[in-house]
MOPAC internal coordinates of N, CA, C and O (Angstrom, degrees):
PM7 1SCF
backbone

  N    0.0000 0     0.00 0     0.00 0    0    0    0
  C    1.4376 1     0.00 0     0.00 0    1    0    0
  C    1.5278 1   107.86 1     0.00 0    2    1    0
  O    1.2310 1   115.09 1   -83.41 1    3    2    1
  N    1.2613 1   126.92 1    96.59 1    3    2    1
  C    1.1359 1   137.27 1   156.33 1    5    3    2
  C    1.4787 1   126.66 1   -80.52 1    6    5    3
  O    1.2310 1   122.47 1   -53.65 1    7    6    5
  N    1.7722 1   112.87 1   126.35 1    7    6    5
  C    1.6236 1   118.19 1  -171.93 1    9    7    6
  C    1.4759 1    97.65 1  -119.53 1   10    9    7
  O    1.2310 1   128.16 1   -31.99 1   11   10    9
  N    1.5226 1   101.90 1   148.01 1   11   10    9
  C    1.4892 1   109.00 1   176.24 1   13   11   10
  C    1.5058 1   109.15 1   -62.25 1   14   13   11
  O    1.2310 1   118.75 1   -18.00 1   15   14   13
  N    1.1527 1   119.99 1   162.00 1   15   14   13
  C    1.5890 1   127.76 1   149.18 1   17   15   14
  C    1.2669 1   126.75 1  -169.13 1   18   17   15
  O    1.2310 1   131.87 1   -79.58 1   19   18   17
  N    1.6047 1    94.70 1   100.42 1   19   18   17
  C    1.3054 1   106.23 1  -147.69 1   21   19   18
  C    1.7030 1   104.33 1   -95.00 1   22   21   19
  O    1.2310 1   126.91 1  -166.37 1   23   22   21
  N    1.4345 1   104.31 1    13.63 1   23   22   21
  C    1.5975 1    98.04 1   168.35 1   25   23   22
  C    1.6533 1    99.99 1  -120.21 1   26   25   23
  O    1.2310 1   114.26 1  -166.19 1   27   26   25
  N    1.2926 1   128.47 1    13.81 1   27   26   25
  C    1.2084 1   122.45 1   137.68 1   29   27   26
  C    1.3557 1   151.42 1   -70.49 1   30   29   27
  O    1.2310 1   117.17 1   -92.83 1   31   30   29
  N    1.4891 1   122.99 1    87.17 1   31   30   29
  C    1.6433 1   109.66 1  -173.82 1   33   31   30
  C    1.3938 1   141.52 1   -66.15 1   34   33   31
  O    1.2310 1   139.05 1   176.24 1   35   34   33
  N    1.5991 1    80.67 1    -3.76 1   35   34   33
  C    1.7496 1    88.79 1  -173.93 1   37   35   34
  C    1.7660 1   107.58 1  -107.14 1   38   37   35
  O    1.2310 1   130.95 1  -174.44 1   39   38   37
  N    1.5474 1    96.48 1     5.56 1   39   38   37
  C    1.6366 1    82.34 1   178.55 1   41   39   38
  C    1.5902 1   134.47 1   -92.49 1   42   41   39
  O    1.2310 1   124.36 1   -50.00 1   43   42   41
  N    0.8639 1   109.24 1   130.00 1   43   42   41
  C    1.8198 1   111.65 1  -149.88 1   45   43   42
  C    1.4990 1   117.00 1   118.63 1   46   45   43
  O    1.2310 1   130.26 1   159.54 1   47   46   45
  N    1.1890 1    97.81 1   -20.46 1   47   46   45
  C    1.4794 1   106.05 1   180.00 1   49   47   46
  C    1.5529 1   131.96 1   -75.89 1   50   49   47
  O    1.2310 1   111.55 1   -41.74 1   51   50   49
  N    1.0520 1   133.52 1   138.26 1   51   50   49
  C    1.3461 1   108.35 1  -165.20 1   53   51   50
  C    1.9521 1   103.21 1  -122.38 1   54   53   51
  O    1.2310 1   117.21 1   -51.01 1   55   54   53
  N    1.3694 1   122.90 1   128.99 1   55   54   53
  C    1.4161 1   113.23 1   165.42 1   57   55   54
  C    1.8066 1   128.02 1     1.92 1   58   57   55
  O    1.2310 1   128.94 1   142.21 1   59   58   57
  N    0.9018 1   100.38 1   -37.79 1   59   58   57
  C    2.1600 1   121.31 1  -166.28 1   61   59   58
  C    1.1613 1    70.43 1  -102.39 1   62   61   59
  O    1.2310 1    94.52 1    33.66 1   63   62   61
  N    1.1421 1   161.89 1  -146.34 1   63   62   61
  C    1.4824 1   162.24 1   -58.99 1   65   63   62
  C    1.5037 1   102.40 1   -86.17 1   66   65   63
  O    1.2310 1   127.61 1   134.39 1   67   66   65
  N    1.9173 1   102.96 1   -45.61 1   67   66   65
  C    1.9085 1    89.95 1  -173.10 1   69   67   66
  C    1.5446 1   105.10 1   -86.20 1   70   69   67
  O    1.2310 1   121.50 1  -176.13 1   71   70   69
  N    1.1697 1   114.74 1     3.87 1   71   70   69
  C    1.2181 1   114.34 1   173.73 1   73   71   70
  C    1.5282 1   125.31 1   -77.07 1   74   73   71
  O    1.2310 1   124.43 1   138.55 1   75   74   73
  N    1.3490 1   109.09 1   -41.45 1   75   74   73
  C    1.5309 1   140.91 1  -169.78 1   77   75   74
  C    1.7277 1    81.22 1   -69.56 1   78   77   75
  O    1.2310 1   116.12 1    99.08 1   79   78   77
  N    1.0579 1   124.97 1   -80.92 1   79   78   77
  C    1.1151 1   131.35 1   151.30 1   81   79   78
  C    1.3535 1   136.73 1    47.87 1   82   81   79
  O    1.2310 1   138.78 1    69.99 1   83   82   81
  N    1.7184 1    81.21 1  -110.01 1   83   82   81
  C    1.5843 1   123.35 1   149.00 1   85   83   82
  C    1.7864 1   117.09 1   -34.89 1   86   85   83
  O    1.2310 1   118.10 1   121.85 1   87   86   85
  N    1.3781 1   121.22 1   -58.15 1   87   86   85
  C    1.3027 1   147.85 1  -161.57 1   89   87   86
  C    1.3406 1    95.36 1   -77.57 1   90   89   87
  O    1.2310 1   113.97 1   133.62 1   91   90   89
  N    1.4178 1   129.02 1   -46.38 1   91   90   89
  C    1.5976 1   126.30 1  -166.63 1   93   91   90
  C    2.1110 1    98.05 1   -75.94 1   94   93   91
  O    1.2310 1   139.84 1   137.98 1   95   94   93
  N    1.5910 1    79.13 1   -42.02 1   95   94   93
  C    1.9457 1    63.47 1  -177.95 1   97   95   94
  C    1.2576 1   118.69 1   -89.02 1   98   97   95
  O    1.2310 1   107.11 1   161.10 1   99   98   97
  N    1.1110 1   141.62 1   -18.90 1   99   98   97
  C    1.3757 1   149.30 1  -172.69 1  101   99   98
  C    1.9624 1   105.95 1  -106.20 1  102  101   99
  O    1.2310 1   133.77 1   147.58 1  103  102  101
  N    0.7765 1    90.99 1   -32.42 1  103  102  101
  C    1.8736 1    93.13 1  -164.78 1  105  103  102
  C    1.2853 1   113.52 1    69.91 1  106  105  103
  O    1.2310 1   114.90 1   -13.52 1  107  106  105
  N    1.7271 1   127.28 1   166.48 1  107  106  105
  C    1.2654 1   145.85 1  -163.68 1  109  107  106
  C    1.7656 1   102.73 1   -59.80 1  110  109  107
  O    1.2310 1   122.32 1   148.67 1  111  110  109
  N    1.3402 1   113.15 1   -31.33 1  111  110  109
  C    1.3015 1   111.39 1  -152.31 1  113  111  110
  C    1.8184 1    98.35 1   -89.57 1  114  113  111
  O    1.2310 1   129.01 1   110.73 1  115  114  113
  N    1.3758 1   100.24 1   -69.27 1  115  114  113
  C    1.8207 1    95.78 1   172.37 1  117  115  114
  C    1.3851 1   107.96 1   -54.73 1  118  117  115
  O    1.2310 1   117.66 1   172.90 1  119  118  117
  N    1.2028 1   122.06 1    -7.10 1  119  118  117
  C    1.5650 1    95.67 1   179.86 1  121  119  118
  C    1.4880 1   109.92 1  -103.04 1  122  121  119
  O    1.2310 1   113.20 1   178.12 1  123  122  121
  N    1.0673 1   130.46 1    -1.88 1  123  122  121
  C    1.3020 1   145.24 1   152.80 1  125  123  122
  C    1.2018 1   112.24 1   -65.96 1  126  125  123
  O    1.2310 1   113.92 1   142.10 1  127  126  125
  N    1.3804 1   129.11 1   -37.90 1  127  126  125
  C    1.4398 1   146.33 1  -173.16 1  129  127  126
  C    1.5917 1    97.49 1   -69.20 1  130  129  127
  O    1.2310 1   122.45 1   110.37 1  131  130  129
  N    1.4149 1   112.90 1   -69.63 1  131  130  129
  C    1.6209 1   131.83 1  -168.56 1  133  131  130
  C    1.7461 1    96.16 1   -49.46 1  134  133  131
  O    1.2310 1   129.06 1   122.83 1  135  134  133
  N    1.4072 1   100.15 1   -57.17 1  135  134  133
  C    2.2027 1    91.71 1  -159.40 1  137  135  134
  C    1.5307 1   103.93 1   -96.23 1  138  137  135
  O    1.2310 1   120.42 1   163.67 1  139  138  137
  N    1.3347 1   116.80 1   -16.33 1  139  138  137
  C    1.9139 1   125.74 1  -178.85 1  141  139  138
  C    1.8830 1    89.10 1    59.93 1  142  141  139
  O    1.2310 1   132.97 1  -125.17 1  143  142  141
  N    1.1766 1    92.54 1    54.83 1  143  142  141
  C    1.7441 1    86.36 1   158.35 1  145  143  142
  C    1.5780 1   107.51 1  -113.32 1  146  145  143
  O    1.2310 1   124.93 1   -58.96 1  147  146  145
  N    1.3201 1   108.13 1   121.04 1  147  146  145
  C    1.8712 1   101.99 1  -177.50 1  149  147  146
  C    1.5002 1   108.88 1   -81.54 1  150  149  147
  O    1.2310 1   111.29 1  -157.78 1  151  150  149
  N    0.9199 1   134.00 1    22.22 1  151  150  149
  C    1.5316 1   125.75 1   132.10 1  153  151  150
  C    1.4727 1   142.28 1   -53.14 1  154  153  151
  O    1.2310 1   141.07 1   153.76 1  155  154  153
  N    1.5741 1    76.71 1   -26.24 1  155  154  153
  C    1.8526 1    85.25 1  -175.50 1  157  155  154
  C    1.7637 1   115.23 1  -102.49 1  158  157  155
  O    1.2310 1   141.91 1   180.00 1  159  158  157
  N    1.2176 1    75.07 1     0.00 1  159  158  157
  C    2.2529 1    92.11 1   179.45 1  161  159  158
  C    1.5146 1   110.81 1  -107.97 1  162  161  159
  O    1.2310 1   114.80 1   155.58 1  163  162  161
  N    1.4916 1   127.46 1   -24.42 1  163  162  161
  C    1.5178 1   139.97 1  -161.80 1  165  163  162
  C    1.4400 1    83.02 1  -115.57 1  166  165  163
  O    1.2310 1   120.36 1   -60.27 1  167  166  165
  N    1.3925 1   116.92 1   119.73 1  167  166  165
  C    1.5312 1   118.78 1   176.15 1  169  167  166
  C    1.0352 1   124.81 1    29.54 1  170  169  167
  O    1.2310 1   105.41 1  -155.77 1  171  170  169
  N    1.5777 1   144.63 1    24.23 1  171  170  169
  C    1.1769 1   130.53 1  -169.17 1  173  171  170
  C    1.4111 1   128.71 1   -55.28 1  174  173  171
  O    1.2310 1   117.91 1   -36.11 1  175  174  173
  N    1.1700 1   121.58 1   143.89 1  175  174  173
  C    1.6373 1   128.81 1  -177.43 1  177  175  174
  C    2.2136 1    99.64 1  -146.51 1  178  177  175
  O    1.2310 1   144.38 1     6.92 1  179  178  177
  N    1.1324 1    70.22 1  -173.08 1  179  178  177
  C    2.1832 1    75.49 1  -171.30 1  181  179  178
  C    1.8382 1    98.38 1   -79.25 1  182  181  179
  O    1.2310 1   119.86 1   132.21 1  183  182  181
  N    1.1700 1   117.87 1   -47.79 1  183  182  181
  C    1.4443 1   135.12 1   170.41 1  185  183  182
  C    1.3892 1   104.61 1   -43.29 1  186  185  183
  O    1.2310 1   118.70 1   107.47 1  187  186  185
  N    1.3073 1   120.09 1   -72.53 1  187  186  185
  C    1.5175 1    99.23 1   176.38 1  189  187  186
  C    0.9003 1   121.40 1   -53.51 1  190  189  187
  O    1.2310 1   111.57 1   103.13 1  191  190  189
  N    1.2869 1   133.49 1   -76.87 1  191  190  189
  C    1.7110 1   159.20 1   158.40 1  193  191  190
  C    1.8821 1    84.28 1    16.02 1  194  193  191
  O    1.2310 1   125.95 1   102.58 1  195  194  193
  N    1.3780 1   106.17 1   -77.42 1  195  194  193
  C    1.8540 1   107.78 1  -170.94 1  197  195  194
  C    1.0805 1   102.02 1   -70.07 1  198  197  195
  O    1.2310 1   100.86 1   148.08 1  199  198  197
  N    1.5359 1   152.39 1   -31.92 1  199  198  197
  C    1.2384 1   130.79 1   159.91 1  201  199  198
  C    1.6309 1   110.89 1   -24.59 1  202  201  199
  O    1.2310 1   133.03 1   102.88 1  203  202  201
  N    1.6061 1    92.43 1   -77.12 1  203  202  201
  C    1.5479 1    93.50 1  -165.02 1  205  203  202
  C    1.7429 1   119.10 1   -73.02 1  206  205  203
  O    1.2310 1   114.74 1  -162.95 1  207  206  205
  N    1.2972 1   127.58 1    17.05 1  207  206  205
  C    1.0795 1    96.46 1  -164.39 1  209  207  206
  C    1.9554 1    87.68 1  -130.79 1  210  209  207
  O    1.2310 1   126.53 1   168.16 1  211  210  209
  N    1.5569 1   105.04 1   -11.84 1  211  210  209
  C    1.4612 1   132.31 1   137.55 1  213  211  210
  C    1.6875 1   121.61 1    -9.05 1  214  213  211
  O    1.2310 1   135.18 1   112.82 1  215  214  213
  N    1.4093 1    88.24 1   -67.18 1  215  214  213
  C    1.8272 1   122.63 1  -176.58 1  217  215  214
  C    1.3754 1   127.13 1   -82.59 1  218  217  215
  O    1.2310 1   130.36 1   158.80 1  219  218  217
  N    1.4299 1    97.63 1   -21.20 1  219  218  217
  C    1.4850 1   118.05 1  -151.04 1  221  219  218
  C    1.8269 1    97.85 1  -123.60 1  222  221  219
  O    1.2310 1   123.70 1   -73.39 1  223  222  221
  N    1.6671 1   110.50 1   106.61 1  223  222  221
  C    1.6919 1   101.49 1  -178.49 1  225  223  222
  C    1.7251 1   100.90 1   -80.26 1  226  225  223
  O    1.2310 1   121.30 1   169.20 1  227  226  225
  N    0.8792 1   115.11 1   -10.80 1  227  226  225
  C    1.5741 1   109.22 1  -177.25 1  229  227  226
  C    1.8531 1   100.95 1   -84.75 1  230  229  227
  O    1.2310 1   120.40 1   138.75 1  231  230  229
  N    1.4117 1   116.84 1   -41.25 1  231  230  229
  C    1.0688 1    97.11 1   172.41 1  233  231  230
  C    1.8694 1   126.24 1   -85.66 1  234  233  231
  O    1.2310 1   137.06 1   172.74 1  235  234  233
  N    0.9242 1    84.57 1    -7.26 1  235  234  233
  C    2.0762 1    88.26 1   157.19 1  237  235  234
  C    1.3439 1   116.40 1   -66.66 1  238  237  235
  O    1.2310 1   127.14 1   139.79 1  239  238  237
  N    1.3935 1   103.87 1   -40.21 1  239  238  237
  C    1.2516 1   102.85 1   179.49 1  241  239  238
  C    1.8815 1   132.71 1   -59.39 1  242  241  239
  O    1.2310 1   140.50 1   123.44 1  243  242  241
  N    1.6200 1    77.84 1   -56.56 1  243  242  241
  C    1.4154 1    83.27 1   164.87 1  245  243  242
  C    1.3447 1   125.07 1   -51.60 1  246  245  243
  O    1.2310 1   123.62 1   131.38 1  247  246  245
  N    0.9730 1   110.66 1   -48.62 1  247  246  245
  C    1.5372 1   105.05 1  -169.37 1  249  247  246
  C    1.1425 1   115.10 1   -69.82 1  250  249  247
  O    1.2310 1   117.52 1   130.14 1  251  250  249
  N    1.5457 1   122.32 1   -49.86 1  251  250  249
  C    1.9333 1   108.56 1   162.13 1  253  251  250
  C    1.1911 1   118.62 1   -44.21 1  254  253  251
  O    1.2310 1   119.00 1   137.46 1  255  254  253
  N    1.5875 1   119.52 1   -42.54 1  255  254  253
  C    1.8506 1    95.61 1   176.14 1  257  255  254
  C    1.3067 1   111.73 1   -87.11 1  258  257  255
  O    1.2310 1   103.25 1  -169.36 1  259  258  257
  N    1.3779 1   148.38 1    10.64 1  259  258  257
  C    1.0708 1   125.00 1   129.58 1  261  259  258
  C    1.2483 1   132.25 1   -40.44 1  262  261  259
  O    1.2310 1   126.53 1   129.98 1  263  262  261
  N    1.5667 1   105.04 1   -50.02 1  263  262  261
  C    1.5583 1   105.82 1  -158.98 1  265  263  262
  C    1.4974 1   107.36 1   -89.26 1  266  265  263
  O    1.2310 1   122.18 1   171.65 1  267  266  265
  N    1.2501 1   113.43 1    -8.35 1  267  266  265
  C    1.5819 1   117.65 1   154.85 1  269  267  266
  C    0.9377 1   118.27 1   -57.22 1  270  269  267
  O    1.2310 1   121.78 1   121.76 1  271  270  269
  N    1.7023 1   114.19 1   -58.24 1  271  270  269
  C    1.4276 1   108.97 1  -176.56 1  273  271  270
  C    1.5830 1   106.06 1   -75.72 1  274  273  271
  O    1.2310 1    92.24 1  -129.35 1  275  274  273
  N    0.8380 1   164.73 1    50.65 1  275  274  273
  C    1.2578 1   170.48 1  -172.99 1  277  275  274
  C    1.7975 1   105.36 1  -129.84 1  278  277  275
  O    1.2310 1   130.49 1   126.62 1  279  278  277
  N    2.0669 1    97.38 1   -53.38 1  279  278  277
  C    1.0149 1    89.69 1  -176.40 1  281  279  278
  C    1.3042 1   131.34 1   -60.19 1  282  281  279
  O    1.2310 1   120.23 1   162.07 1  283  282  281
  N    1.9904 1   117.16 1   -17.93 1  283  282  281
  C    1.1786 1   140.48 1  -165.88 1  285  283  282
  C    1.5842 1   110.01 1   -58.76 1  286  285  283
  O    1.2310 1   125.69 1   138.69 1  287  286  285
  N    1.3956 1   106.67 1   -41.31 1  287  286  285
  C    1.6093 1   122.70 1  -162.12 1  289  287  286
  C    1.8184 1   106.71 1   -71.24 1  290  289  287
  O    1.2310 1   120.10 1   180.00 1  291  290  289

């Protein structure tokens, strides 16, 4: 059962996509800077990145309202 929601931007979206995302416009380094998650500064790759942020409700968080606000611009 699928419902519209058309004032949702993140729905359809999946972790890997706003991440990929995230990473193409900002790169590993400001975006480590922006959320201070050391995943994204200590080897970062997309695999870790969703490991930890997977596990982590504060780092889910962040990253959807980033990529919300991203969508704003």
């Amino acid at each position: 059962m699928t419902t519209d929601q058309p004032n949702n931007p993140t729905h359809g979206v999946t972790l890997e996509m706003m991440l990929t995302h995230l990473v193409n416009i900002y790169g590993w380094d400001e975006l480590s800077d922006m959320t201070k998650i050391k995943a994204f500064a200590v080897n970062p790759s997309i695999k870790s990145g969703l490991n930890f942020i997977r596990k982590t409700p504060w780092g889910k968080k962040k990253i959807e309202d980033l990529y919300r606000d991203c969508l704003k611009k």
